[in-house]
N, C-alpha and C positions, 0 to 999 in steps of 0.2 A: 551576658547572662540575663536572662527574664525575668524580671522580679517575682516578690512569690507568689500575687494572686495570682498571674496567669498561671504561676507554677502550678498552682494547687489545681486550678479550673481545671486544667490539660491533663492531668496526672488523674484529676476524677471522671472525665471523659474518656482518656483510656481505658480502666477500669470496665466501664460501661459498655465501651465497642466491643473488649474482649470477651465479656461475658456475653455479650450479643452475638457473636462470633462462633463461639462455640456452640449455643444452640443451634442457630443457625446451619453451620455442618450437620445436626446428626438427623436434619429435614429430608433426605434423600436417599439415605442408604447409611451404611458401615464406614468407617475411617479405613483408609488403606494401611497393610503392617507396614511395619518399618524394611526398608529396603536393606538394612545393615543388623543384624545381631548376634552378640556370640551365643556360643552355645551352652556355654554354663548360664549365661544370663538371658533367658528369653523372656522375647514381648509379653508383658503383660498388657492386653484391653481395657480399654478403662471402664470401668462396671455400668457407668451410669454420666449423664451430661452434669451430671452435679457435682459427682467426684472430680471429672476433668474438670468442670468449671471451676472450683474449689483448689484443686490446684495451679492450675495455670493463674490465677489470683493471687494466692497466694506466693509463688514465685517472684510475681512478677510488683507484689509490693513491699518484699521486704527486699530488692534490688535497689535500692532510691539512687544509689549512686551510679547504677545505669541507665537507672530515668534519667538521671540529669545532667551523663553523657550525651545521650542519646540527643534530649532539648536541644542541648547547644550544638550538636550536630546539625539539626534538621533547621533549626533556625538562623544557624552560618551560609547554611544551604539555601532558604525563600525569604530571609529578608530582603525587603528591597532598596535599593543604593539610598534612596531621600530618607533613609530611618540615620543613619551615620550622620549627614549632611546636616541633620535638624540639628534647633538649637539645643535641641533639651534630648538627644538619642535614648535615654534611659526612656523616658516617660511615651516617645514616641512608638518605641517598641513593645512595650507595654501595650500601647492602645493595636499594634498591627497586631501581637499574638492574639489578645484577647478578639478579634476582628476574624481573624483564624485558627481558630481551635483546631477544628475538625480536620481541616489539612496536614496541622502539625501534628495531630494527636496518630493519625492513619500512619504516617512517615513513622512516627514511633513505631508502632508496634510495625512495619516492614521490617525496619530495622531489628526489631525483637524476635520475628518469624527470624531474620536473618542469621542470627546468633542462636537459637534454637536447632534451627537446621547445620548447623557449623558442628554442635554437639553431635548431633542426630546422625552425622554424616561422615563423622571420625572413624576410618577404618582400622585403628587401631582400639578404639574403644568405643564402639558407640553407644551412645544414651538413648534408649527406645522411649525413656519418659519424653524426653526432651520432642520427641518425632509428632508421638500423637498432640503435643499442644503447639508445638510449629505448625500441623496438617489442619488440626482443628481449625486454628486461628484462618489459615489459608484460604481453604473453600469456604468459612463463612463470608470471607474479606471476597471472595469470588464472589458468591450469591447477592452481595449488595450494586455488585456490577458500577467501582465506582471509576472516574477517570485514574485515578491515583494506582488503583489495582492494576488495571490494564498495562498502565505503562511501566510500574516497578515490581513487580511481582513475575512478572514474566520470564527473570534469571533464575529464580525458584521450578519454574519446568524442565530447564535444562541440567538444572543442580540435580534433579530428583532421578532425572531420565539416566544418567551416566552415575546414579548414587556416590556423587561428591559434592566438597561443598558448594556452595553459592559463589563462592569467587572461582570454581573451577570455567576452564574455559576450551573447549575444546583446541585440539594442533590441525592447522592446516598444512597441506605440501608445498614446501619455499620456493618452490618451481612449477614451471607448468608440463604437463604431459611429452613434452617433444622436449626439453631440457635437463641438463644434469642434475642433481641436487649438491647441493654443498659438501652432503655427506649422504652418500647413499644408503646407509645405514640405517637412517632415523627414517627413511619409509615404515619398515615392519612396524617399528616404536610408534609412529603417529594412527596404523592402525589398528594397532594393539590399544592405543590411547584412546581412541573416540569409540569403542564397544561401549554399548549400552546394557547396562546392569538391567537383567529380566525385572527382576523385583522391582528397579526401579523403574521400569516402562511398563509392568501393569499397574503401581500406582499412580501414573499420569494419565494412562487411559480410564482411568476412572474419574480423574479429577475431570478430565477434559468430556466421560459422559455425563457428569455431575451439570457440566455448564450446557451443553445439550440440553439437559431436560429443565433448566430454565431459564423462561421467555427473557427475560432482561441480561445475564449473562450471555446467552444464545445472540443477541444484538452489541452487546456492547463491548464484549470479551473475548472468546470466541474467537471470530474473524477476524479481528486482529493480532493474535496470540497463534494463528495456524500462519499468517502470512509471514511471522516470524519466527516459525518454527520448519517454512522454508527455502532459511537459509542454512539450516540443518538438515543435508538431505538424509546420510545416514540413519534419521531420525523417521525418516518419512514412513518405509513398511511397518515400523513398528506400532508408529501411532494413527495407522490406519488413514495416513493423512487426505488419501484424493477419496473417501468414501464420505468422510467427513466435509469438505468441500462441495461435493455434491448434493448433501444434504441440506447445506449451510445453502445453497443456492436455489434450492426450491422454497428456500422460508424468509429470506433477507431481502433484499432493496436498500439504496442506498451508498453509504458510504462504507456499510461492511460488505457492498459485492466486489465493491472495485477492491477492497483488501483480496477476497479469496481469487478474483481473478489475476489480482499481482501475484499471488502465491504459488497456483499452477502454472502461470509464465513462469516463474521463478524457477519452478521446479523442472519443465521443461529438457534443460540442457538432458538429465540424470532418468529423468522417467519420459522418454518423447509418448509413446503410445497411451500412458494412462492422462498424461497432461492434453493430448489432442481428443482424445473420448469426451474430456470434459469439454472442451474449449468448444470441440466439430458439436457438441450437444445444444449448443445455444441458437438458436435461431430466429425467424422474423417474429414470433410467435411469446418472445420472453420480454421482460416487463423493461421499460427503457433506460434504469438504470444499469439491467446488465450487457445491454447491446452497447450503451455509451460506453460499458468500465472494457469491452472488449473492444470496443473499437480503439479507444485511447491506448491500448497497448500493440495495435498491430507494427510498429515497427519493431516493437522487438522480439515477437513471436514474427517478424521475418527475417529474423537472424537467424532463426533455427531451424525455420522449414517454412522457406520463400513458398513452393505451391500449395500447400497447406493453407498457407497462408490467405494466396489471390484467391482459393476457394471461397473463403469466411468473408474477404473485402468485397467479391462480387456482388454479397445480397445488404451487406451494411451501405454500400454507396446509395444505393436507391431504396432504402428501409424509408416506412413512413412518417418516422422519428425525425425532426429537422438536426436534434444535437448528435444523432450516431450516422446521418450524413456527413454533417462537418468535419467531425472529428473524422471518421474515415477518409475525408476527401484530403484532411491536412498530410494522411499516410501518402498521400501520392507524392508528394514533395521528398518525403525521405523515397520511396521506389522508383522515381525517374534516378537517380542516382545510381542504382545498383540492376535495375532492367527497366529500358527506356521501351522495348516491345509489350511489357504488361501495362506500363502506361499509357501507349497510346492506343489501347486497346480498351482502356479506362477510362481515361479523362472524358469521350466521347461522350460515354455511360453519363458521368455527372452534368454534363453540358444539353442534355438530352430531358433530363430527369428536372432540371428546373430551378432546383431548392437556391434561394439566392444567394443564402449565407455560404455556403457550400460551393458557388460560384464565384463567389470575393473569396474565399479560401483558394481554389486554384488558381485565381489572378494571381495573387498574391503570394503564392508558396512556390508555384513550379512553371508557370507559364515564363518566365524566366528562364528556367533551366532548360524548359524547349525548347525556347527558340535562340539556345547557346548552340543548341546541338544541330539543329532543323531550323534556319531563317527562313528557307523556303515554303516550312508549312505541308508537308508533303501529304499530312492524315486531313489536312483542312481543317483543324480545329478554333482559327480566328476568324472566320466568317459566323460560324454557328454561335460563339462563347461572346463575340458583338451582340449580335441579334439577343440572346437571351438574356446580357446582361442589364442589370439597372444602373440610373448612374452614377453611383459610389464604385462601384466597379470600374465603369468602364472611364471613372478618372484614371486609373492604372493601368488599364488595356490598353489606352488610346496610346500612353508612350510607347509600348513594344509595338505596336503597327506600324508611329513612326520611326523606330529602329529599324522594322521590315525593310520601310522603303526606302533610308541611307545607307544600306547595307545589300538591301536586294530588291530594285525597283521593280524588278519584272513580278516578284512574287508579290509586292505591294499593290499593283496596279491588279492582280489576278485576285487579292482577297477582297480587294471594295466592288472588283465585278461581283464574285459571288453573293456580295453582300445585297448589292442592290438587286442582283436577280430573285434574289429571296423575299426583301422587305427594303422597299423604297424607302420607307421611312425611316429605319435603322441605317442607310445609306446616307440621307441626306444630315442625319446626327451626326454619324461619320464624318461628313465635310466641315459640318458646322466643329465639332472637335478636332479636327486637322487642323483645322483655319485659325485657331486659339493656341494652337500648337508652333506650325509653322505652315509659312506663306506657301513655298517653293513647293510643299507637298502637297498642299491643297490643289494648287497648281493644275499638278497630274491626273489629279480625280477630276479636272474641268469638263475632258470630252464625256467623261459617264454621266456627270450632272448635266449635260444639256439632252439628255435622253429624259430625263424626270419629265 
């Protein structure tokens, strides 16, 4: 338990965020109704932010024995292990609450939104008072766009959208498509189960244009709140999910593109056509965080549509970007695996194109796997990927050439011809890296060195 200043500090900092809170929501528009009410008792709107304010204060200070649930909840939850360990635990925790107010005070009132919404969301009785100061509380706590919102706040979208509570969770099917189910019965039930209550899906599109129309939400909440919303695809038409994405991708940069382009991968399997519109819309032309956040997913956008796919990798390999080279070049390591003909139809490209890091990437990732398949070398790609490389590379190249040649001397002896027909000098590297290697191989490259 917390002793009582922190008690009191925490409990008057709550106070403060919820009244913050509520103004805050009535910044952009109207509170959405309640998704749930009966008909002898309907919603009443709250007249004014002061009325609400007034009471969701009010509520919420004559509950003290749920404040100081709640504390000792959220502080079971973020103390950390050296508060128990110390010698004096009372005193030390003391000093971490008071060090964290504002974390513990925010978890509160989640929690409070949470029990709010629990009311709000009882279909057998629900409480509409209960709704608008759970909703208030919400989109204020959205508009300050803090980490804590983002990440625990987000089972509240899902609660609203299916108008149940907060610990509702939708049923998945215990089977896959080509398998029986256990009980073939509970199909109908699990999609009878995961229908999304209208009311409660035009109130989430409102919350979610609410964070649209501001700048700090729009960054910080947002993008990652759609990238988790799919894994809900059922959810997706309703909440207008790939229009919003779209949007989200002509304004963002960063770490929220790679959220929404995890999203439409995500979503993929269940909508191919509107996920490929977005994905086929990106091109050499878009800002380099979203060439990287697309390149870094192409192997799993080629699980779902390999030519699709080599489309989008053709112009990422050779983009002027060095990190959405990379990254794309490291795709070819996972695609010689599953088509070794778009590979060596590729690799070339990047061997071609220069970028070094990009060239230590395919040493590294699949030139291996080439030459498990192809010792011989049959596309030529170890003459050219010598010559270009620098020498951090070609410490790792040089072992597979001498692999070549204890395994296939003839194609050994035909790749340091090409080599020196090309560039004497990357030849005589060559020897001089055999020769550090081993003797017997050097050897054989004797009669092309005495042409030098």
């Amino acid at each position: 338990m917390v002793r009582r200043e922190s008690n009191i500090l925490i409990w008057e900092n709550c106070t403060e965020l919820l009244s913050q809170y509520v103004k805050d929501s009535f910044k952009h528009g109207f509170l959405p109704n309640p998704p749930l009410e009966l008909p002898d008792f309907p919603a009443q709107y709250p007249e004014s932010i002061s009325e609400l304010s007034s009471q969701v204060l009010g509520l919420f200070s004559i509950d003290k024995a749920g404040f100081n649930s709640k504390l000792d909840e959220v502080v079971e939850a973020l103390e950390p292990s050296y508060v128990n360990r110390h010698i004096n635990p009372q005193g030390e925790r003391e000093k971490w609450a008071l060090k964290n107010i504002d974390q513990v005070s925010k978890r509160i009132i989640i929690l409070q939104i949470n029990d709010w919404l629990n009311a709000a969301l009882d279909e057998k009785s629900p409480d509409t008072s209960r709704w608008y100061f759970a909703i208030s509380i919400l989109i204020g706590m959205c508009y300050e766009s803090s980490t804590i919102c983002r990440d625990f706040c987000f089972n509240f979208i899902i609660s609203i959208s299916m108008a149940r509570p907060p610990n509702f969770r939708p049923k998945t099917n215990p089977s896959g498509p080509h398998h029986l189910a256990w009980n073939p019965s509970d199909n109908d039930n699990n999609f009878e189960y995961n229908i999304p209550h209208p009311s409660g899906i035009f109130a989430v599109n409102i919350i979610l244009d609410y964070l649209s129309s501001s700048d700090q939400s729009l960054k910080h909440i947002l993008p990652f709140w759609i990238h988790s919303l799919s894994t809900f695809p059922f959810l997706t038409d309703h909440l207008d999910l790939f229009s919003r994405i779209k949007t989200c991708l002509n304004q963002l940069q960063g770490e929220q593109v790679e959220s929404l382009i995890q999203a439409t991968t995500q979503l993929m399997p269940d909508y191919p056509i509107q996920s490929k519109n977005i994905l086929g819309s990106i091109d050499s032309s878009a800002n380099t965080f979203t060439k990287g956040s697309l390149a870094s997913v192409i192997p799993k956008i080629y699980s779902y549509d390999p030519e699709f796919t080599l489309s989008i990798l053709d112009w990422l390999l050779i983009d002027s970007d060095q990190n959405t080279c990379v990254l794309a070049t490291a795709a070819l390591g996972f695609i010689i695996r599953s088509n070794r003909n778009a590979y060596y139809l590729r690799a070339p490209i990047v061997i071609q194109h220069g970028n070094q890091k990009a060239l230590q990437i395919l040493v590294n990732n699949s030139i291996r796997e080439y030459l498990n398949h192809d010792i011989t070398d049959k596309i030529n790609i170890l003459p050219d990927l010598w010559i270009k490389c620098n020498e951090t590379s070609r410490s790792k190249l040089v072992s597979y050439i001498c692999d070549q040649g204890k395994l296939s001397p003839a194609s050994y002896i035909d790749t340091a011809t090409k080599i020196f027909n090309k560039d004497t000098k990357s030849f005589s590297d060559l020897y001089r890296w055999i020769g550090m290697r081993d003797e017997d191989l050097q050897k054989k490259l004797s009669k092309i060195k005495t042409k030098i």
